[in-house]
N, CA, C and O of each residue as an XYZ file, in Angstrom:
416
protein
N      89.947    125.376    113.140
C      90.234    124.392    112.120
C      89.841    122.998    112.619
O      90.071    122.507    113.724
N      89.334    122.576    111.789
C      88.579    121.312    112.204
C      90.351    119.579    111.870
O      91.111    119.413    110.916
N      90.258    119.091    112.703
C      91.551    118.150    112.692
C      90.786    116.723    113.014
O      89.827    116.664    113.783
N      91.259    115.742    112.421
C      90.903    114.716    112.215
C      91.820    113.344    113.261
O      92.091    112.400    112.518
N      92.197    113.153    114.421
C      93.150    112.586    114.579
C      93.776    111.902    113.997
O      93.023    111.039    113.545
N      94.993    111.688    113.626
C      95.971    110.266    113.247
C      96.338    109.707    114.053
O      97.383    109.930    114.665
N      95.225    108.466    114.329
C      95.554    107.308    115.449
C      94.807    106.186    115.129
O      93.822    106.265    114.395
N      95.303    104.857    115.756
C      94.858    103.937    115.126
C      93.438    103.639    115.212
O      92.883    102.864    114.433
N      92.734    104.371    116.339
C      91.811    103.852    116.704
C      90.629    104.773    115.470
O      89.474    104.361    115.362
N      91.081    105.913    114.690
C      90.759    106.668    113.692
C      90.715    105.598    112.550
O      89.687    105.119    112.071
N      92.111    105.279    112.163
C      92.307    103.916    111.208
C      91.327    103.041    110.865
O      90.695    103.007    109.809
N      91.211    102.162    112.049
C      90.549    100.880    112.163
C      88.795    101.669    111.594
O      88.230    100.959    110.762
N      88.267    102.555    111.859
C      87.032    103.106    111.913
C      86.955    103.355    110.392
O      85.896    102.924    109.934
N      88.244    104.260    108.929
C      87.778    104.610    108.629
C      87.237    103.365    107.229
O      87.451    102.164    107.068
N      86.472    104.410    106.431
C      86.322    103.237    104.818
C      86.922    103.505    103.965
O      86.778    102.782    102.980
N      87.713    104.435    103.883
C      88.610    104.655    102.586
C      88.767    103.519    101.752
O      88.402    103.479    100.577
N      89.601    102.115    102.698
C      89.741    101.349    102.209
C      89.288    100.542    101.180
O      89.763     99.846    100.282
N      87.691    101.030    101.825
C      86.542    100.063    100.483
C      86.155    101.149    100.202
O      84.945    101.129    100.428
N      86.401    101.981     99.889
C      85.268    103.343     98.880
C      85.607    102.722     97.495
O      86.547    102.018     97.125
N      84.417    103.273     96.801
C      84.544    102.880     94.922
C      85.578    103.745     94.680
O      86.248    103.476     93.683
N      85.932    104.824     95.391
C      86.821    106.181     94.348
C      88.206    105.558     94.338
O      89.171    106.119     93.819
N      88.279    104.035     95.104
C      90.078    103.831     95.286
C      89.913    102.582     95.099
O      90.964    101.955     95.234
N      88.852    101.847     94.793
C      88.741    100.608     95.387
C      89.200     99.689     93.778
O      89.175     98.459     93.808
N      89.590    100.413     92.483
C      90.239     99.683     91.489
C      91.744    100.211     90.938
O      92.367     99.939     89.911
N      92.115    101.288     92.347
C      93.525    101.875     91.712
C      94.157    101.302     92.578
O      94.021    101.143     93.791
N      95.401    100.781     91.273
C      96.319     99.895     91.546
C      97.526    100.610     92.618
O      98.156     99.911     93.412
N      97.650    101.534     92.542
C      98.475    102.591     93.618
C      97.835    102.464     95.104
O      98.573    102.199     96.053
N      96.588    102.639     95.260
C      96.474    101.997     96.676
C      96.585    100.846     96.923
O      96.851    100.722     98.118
N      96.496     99.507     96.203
C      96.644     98.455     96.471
C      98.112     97.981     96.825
O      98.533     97.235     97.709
N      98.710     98.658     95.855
C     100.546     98.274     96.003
C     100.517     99.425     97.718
O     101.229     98.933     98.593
N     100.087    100.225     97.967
C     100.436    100.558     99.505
C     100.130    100.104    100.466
O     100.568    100.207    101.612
N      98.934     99.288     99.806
C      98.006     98.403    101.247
C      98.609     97.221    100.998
O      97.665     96.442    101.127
N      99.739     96.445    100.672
C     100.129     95.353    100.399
C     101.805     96.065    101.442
O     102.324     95.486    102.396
N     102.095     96.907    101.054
C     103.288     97.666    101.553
C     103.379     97.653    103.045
O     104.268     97.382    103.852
N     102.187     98.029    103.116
C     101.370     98.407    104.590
C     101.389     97.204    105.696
O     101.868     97.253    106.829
N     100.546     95.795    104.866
C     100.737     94.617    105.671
C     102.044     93.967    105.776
O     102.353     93.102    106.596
N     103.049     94.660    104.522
C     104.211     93.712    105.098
C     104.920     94.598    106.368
O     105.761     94.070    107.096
N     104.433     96.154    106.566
C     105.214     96.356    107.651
C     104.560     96.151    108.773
O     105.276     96.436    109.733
N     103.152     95.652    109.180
C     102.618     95.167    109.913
C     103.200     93.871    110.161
O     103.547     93.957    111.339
N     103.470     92.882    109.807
C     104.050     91.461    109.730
C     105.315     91.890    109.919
O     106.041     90.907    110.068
N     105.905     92.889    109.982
C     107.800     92.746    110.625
C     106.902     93.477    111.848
O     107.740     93.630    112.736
N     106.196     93.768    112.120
C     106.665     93.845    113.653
C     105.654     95.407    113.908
O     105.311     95.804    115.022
N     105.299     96.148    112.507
C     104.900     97.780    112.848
C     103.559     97.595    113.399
O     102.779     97.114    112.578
N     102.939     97.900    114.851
C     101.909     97.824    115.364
C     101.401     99.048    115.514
O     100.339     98.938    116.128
N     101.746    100.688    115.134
C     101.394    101.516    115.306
C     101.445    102.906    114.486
O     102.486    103.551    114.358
N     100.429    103.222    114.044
C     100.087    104.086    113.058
C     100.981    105.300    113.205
O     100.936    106.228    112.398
N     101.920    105.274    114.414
C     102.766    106.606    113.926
C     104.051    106.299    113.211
O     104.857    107.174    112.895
N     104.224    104.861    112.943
C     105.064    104.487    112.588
C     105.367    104.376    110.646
O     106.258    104.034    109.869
N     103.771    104.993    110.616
C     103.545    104.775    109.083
C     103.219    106.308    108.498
O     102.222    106.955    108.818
N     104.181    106.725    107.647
C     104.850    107.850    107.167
C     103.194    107.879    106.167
O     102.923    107.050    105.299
N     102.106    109.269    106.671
C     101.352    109.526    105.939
C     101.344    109.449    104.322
O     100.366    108.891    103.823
N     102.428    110.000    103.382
C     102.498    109.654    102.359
C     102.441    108.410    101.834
O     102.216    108.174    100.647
N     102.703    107.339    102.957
C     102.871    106.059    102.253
C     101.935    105.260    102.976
O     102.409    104.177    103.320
N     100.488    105.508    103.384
C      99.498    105.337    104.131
C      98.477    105.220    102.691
O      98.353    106.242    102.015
N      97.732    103.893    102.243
C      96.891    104.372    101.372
C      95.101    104.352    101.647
O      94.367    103.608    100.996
N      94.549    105.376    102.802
C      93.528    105.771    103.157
C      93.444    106.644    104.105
O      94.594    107.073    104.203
N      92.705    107.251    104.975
C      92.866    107.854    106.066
C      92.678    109.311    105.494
O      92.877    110.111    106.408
N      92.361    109.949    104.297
C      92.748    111.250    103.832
C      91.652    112.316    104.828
O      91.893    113.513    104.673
N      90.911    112.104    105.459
C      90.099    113.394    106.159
C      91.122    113.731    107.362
O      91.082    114.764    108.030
N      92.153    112.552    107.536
C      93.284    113.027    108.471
C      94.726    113.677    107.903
O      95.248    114.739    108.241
N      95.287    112.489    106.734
C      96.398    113.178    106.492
C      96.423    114.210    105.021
O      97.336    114.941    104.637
N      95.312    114.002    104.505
C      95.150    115.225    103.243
C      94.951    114.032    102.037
O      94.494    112.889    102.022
N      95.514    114.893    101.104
C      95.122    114.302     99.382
C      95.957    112.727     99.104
O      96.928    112.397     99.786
N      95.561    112.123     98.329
C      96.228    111.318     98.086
C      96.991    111.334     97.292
O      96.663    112.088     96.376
N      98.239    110.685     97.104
C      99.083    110.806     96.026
C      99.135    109.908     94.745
O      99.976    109.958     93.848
N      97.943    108.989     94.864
C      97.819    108.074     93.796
C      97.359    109.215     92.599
O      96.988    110.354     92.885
N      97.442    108.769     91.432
C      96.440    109.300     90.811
C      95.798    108.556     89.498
O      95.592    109.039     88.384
N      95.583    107.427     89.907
C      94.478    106.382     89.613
C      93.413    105.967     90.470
O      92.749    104.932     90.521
N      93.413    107.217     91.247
C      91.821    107.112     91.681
C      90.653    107.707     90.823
O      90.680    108.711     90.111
N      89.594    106.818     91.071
C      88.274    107.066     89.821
C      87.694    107.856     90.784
O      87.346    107.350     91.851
N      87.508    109.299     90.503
C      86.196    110.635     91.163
C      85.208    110.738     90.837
O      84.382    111.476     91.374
N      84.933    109.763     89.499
C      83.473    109.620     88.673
C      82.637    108.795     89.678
O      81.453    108.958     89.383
N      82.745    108.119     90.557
C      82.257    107.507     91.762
C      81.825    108.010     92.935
O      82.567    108.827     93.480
N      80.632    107.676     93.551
C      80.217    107.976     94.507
C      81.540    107.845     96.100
O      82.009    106.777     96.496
N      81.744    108.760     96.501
C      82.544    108.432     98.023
C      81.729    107.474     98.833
O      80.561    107.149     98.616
N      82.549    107.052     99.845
C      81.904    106.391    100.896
C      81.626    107.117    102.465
O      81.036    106.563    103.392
N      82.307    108.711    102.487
C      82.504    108.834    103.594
C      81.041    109.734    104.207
O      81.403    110.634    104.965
N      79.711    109.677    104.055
C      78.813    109.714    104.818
C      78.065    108.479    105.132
O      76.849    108.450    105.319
N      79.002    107.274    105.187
C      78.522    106.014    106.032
C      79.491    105.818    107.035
O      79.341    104.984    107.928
N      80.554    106.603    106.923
C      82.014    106.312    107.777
C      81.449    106.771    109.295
O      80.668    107.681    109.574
N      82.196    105.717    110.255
C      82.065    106.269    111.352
C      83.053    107.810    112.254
O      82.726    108.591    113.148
N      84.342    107.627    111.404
C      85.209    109.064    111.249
C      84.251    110.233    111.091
O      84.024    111.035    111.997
N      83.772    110.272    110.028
C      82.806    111.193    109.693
C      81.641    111.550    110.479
O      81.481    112.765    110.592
N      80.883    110.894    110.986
C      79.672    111.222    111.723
C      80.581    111.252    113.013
O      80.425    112.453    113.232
N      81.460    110.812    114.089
C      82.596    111.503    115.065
C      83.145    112.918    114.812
O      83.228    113.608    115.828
N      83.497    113.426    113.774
C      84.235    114.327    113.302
C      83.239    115.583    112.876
O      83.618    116.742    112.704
N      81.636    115.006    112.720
C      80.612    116.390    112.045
C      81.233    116.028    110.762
O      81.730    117.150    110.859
N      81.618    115.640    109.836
C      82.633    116.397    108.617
C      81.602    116.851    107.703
O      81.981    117.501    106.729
N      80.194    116.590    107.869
C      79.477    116.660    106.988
C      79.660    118.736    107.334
O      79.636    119.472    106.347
N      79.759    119.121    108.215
C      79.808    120.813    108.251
C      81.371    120.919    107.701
O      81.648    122.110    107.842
N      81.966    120.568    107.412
C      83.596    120.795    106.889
C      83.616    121.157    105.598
O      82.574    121.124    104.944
N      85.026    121.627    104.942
C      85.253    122.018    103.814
C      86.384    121.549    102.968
O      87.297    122.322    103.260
N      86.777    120.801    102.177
C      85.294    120.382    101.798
C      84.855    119.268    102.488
O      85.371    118.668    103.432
N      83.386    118.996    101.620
C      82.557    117.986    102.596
C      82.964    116.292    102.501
O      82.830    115.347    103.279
N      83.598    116.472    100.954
C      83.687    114.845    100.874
C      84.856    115.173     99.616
O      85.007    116.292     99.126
N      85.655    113.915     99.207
C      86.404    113.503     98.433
C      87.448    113.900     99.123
O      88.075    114.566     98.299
N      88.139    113.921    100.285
C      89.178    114.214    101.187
C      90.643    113.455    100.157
O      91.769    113.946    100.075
N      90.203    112.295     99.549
C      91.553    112.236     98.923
C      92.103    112.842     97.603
O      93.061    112.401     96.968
N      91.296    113.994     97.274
C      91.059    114.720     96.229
C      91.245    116.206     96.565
O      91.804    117.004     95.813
N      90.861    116.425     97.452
C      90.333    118.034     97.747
C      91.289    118.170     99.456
O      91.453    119.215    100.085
N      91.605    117.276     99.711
C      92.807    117.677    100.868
C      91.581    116.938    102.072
O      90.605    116.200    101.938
N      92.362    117.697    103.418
C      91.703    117.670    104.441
C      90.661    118.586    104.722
O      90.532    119.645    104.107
N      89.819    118.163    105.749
C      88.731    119.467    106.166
C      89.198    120.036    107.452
O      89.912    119.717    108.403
N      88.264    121.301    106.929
C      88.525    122.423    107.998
C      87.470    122.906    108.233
O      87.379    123.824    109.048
């Protein structure tokens, strides 16, 4: 089974953040706003942030739970550096990780 680490140094690398498929739903934005305020009290470390309430990272922690993400959009993750580290392009599935889960 192919595993994706959850660590920050995974984080910082991936693009979820700016992909088109998330990049106008308002559900990731209210988590990435969630996100910096627990960064600003003090949270410096990605195990500290409960995957469900993480809004990117899905080739590590699975599907997303928004569901105002647009799939009519191209992904971003064969420019990601996660991805070309990880092979994911041989994984299953190959892309839309916040849709179709994690790969294996």
């Amino acid at each position: 089974m192919l595993k994706v680490d959850y660590n920050m140094k995974n984080m910082m690398r991936c693009l979820c953040g700016t992909c088109p498929v998330q990049s106008k739903s308002d559900c990731a934005k209210k988590k990435l706003i969630a996100m910096q305020e627990m960064e600003s009290k003090g949270v410096d470390s990605i195990s500290e942030l409960e995957p469900k309430d993480f809004p990117w990272f899905y080739c590590s922690i699975g599907k997303a739970n928004c569901n105002d993400i647009n799939f009519e959009v191209e992904c971003a993750c064969k420019n990601c550096e996660v991805w070309k580290k990880y092979n994911l392009e041989k994984s299953e599935p190959m892309e839309y990780f916040c849709k179709n889960g994690e790969p294996k």
